[in-house]
C-alpha positions in Angstrom: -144.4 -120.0 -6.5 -146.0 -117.4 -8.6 -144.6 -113.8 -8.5 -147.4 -111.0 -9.8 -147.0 -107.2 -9.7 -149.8 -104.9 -10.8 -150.1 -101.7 -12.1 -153.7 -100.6 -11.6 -156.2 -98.3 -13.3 -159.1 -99.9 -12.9 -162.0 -97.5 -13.4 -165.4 -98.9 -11.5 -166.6 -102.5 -13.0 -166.7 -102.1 -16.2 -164.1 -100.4 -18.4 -160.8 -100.1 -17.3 -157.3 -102.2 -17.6 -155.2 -104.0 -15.3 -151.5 -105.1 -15.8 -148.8 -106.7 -14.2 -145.2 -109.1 -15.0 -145.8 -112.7 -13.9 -143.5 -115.0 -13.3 -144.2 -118.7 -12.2 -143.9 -122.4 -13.1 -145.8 -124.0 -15.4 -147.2 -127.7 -14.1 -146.9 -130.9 -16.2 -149.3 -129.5 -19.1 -147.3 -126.2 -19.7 -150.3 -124.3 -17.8 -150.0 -121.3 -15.5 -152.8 -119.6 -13.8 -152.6 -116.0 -13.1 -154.9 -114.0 -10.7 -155.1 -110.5 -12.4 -157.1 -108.8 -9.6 -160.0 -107.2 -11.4 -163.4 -107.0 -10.2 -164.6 -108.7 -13.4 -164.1 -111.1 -16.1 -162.2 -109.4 -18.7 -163.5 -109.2 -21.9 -159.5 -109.4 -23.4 -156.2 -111.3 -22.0 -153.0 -110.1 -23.6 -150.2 -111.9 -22.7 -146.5 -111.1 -23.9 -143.4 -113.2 -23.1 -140.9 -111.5 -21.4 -138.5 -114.3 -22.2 -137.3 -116.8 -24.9 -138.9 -115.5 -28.5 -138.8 -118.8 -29.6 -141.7 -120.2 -27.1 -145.2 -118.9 -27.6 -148.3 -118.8 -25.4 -151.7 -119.2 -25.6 -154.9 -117.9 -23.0 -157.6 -120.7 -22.3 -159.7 -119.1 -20.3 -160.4 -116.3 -18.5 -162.6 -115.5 -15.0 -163.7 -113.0 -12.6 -160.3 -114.1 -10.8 -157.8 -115.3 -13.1 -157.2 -116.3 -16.7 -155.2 -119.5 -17.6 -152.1 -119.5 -20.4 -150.4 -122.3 -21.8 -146.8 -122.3 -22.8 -145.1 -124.2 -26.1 -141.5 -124.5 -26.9 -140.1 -124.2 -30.2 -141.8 -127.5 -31.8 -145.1 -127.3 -30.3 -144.9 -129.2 -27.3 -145.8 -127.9 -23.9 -143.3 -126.2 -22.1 -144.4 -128.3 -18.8 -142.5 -127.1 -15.5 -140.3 -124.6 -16.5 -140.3 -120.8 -15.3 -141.6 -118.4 -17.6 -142.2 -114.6 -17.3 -145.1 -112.7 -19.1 -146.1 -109.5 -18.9 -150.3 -108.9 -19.1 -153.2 -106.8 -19.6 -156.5 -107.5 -19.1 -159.6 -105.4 -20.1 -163.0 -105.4 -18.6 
């Protein structure tokens, strides 16, 4: 189960930010999908952990729905079904 909550000031289609904490699982490959709620693809993802510095993330893609971030442990490997929590931004 993914838990999202949003902060929104979204200003028309284009322009504007949306936010919100995350947290979910991660499947097999260390990937979570987050919806982020905005009426279009956002030009910019950040993504901050808002848990154990040592693992790091990165965005793979991002849609009119949703952007996708992959989690890594310490060494490198994915960090495959384990709960993280991230706090976003998006910008359209």
């Amino acid at each position: 189960p993914v838990t999202i909550r949003h902060n929104n000031n979204i200003s028309g289609v284009f322009g504007g930010t949306r936010r919100g904490t995350t947290t979910g699982t991660t499947n097999a490959s260390g990937v979570l999908t987050i919806a982020h709620g905005a009426r279009a693809t956002p030009k910019q993802a950040i993504v901050t952990l808002a848990m154990d510095a040592s693992h790091s993330l990165a965005v793979l893609s991002k849609t009119s729905t949703q952007f996708t971030v992959k989690f890594f442990d310490s060494t490198g490997a994915p960090l495959a079904s384990t709960s993280v929590t991230v706090d976003w931004q998006v910008n359209i």
